[in-house]
Legacy VTK file of the C-alpha trace (Angstrom):
# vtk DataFile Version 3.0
C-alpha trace
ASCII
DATASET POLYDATA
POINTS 224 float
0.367 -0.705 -25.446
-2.482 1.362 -26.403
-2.599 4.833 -26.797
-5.150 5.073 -24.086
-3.122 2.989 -22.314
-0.041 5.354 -22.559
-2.376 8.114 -21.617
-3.766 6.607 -18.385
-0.079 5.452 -17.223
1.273 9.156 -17.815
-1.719 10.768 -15.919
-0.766 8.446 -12.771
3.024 9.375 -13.257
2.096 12.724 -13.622
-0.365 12.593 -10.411
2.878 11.125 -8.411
4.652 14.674 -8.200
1.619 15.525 -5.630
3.479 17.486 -2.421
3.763 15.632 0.815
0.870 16.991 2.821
0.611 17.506 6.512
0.202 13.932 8.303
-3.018 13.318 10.163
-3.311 10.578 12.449
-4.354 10.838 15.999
-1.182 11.801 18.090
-2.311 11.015 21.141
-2.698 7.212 20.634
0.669 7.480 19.313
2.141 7.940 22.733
-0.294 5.603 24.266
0.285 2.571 24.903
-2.273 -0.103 23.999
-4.278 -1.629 27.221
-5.455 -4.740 25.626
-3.194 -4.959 22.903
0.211 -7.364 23.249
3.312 -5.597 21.605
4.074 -6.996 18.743
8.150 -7.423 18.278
8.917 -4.768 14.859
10.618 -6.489 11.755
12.941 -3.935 10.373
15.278 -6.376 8.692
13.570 -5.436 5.260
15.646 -2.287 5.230
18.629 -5.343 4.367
16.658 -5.156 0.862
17.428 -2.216 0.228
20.302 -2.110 -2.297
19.404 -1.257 -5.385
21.751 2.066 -6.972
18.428 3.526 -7.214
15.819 3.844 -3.973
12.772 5.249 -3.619
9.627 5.201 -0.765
6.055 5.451 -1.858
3.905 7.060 0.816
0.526 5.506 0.147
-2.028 7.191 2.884
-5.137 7.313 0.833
-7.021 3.961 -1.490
-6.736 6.874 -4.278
-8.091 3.754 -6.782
-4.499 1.898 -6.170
-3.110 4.116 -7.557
-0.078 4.943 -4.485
1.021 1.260 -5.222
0.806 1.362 -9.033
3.033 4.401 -9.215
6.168 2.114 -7.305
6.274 -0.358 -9.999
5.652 2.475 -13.044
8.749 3.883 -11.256
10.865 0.584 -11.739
9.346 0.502 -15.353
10.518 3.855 -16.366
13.824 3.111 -14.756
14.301 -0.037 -16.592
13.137 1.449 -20.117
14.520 5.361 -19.951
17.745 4.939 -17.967
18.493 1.266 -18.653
18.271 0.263 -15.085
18.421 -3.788 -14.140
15.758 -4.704 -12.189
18.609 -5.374 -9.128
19.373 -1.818 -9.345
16.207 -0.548 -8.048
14.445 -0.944 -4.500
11.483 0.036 -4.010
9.451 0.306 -0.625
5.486 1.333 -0.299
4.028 2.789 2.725
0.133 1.755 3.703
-0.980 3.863 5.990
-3.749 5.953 6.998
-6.992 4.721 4.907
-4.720 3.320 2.870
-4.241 0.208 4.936
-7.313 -1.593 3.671
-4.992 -1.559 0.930
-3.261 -4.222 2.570
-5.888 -6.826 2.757
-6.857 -9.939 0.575
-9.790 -9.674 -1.298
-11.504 -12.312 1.058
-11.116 -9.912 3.849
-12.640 -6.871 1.699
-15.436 -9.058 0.853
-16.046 -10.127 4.628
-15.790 -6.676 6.117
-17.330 -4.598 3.058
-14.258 -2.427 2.389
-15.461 -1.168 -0.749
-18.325 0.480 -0.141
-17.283 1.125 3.230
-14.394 3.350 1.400
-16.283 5.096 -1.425
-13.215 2.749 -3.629
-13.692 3.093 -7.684
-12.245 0.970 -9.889
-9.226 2.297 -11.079
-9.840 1.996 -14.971
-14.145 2.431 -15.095
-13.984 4.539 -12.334
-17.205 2.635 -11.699
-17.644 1.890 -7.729
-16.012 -1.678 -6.710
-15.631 -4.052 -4.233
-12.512 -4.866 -5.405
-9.530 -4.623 -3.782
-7.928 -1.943 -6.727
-4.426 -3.276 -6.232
-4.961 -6.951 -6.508
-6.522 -6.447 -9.840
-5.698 -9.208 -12.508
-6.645 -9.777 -16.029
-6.875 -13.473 -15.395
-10.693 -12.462 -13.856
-10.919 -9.414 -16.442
-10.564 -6.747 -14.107
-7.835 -4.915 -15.847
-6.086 -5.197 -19.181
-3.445 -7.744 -18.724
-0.561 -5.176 -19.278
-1.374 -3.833 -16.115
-0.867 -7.299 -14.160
2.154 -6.753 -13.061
1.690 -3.493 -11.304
-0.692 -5.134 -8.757
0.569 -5.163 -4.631
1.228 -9.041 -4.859
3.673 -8.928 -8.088
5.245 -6.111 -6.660
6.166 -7.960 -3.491
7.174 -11.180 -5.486
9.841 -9.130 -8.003
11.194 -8.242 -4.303
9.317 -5.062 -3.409
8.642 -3.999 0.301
5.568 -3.069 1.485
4.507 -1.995 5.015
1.638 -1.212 6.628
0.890 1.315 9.569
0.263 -0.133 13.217
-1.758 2.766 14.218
-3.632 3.045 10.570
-4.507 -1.170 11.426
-5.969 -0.040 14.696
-8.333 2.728 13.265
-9.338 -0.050 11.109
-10.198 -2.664 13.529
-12.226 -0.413 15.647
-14.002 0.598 12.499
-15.088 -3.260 12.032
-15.978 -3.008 15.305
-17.973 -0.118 15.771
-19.981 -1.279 12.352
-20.389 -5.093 13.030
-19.052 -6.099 16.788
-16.752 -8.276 18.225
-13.239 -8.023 20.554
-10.703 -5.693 19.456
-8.192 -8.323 20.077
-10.343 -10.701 17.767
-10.824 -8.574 15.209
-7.261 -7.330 14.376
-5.987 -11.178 15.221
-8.386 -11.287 12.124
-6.991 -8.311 10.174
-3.502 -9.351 10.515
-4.297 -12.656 9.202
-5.580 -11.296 6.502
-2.724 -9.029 4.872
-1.386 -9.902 1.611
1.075 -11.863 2.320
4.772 -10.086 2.520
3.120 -7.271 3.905
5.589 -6.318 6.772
3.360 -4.290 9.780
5.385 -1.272 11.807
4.922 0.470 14.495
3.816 3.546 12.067
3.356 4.880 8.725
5.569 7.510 9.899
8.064 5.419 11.331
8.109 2.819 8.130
8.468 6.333 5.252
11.149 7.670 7.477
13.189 4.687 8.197
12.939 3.812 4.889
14.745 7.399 4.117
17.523 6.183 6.748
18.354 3.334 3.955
18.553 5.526 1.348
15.319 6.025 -0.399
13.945 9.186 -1.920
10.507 9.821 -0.358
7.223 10.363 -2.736
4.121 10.836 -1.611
2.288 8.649 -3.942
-1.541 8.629 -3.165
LINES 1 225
224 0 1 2 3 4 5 6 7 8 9 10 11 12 13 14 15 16 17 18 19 20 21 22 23 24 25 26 27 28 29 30 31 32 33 34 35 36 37 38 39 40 41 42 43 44 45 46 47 48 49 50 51 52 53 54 55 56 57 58 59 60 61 62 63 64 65 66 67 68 69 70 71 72 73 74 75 76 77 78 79 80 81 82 83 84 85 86 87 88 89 90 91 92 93 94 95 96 97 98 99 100 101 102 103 104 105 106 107 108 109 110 111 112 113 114 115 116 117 118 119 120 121 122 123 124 125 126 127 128 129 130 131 132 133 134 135 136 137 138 139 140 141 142 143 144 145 146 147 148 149 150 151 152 153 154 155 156 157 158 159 160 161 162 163 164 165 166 167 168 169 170 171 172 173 174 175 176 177 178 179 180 181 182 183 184 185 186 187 188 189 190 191 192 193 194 195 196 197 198 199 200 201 202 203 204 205 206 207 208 209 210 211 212 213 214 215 216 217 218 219 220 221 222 223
């Protein structure tokens, strides 16, 4: 690994240690229920993943370049190489909530709904605006160096990390894509849901997904 290289992973570990902020979502839809909405039935049988000797929950509320989702598998990396941690030892859940559920999406999706510019998103290493998806990155279509392959959202999920996304964050969204280009509600996040990467688990909340995960055992970060 380059020295740059070394020098751009340690200023994202060193960006991890930021304090968990107040939460802002809108409270009162919280305790609404939806009118048009169906109720979905909540998957919580990923907290039967969670064994690893070492835990850990990465609060991802903000795009912040990708960089909320890179920090989870930098974590497992500096496990594995300063502590000599297996990779069955560690279990690590991400959070995508708030704007950070566009996160969540395939690139198709992005590209359909104009998520990028939409979201002011930079790519994470030119810091050059993108319409890129930052956490689906691959070097395969020179988009990052390929050392940093493996810290995209889809790897993660395949090496057997969890990653949820926020109900209410998915509804801002939707009525976003609304407001800006028309159509149901119940079309468009029909559409939305469809479109998550898949192993993306959704919950009823950010909130509920970061604390639950907590219940399990994990240490709580707020990552982006």
């Amino acid at each position: 690994m380059t020295h740059d290289r070394r020098e751009f992973l340690g200023r994202i570990a060193a960006g991890a240690v930021l304090g968990a902020l107040p939460l802002s979502f809108d409270a009162r839809r919280a305790f609404a229920a939806p009118a048009t909405r169906s109720d979905p039935q909540w998957d919580v049988s990923w907290t039967n993943r969670i064994t690893g000797k070492y835990r850990a929950v990465f609060d991802v509320p903000e795009i912040d370049q990708g960089y909320g989702v890179w920090r989870a598998s930098l974590w497992e990396m500096q496990y594995q190489q300063v502590l000599g941690a297996k990779p069955s030892d560690l279990s690590a859940v991400v959070v995508l909530r708030h704007h950070g559920i566009a996160l969540a999406m395939q690139q198709a999706f992005w590209d359909k709904h104009a998520l990028g510019k939409a979201n002011d998103v930079k790519h994470p290493i030119t810091q050059e605006p993108t319409d890129r998806n930052p956490v689906l990155l691959a070097s395969s279509r020179s988009e990052v160096p390929a050392d940093l392959d493996d810290v995209a959202l889809d790897r993660f999920i395949k090496r057997g990390g969890i990653a949820l996304a926020c109900n209410l964050a998915l509804d801002d969204l939707v009525d976003g894509i609304v407001k800006r280009e028309g159509g149901t509600p119940d079309a468009v996040r029909q559409e939305t849901v469809a479109a998550f990467v898949p192993g993306v688990i959704l919950q009823p909340s950010g909130v509920f997904a970061a604390l639950h995960a907590q219940d399990a055992g994990c240490k709580y970060l707020r990552a982006s």
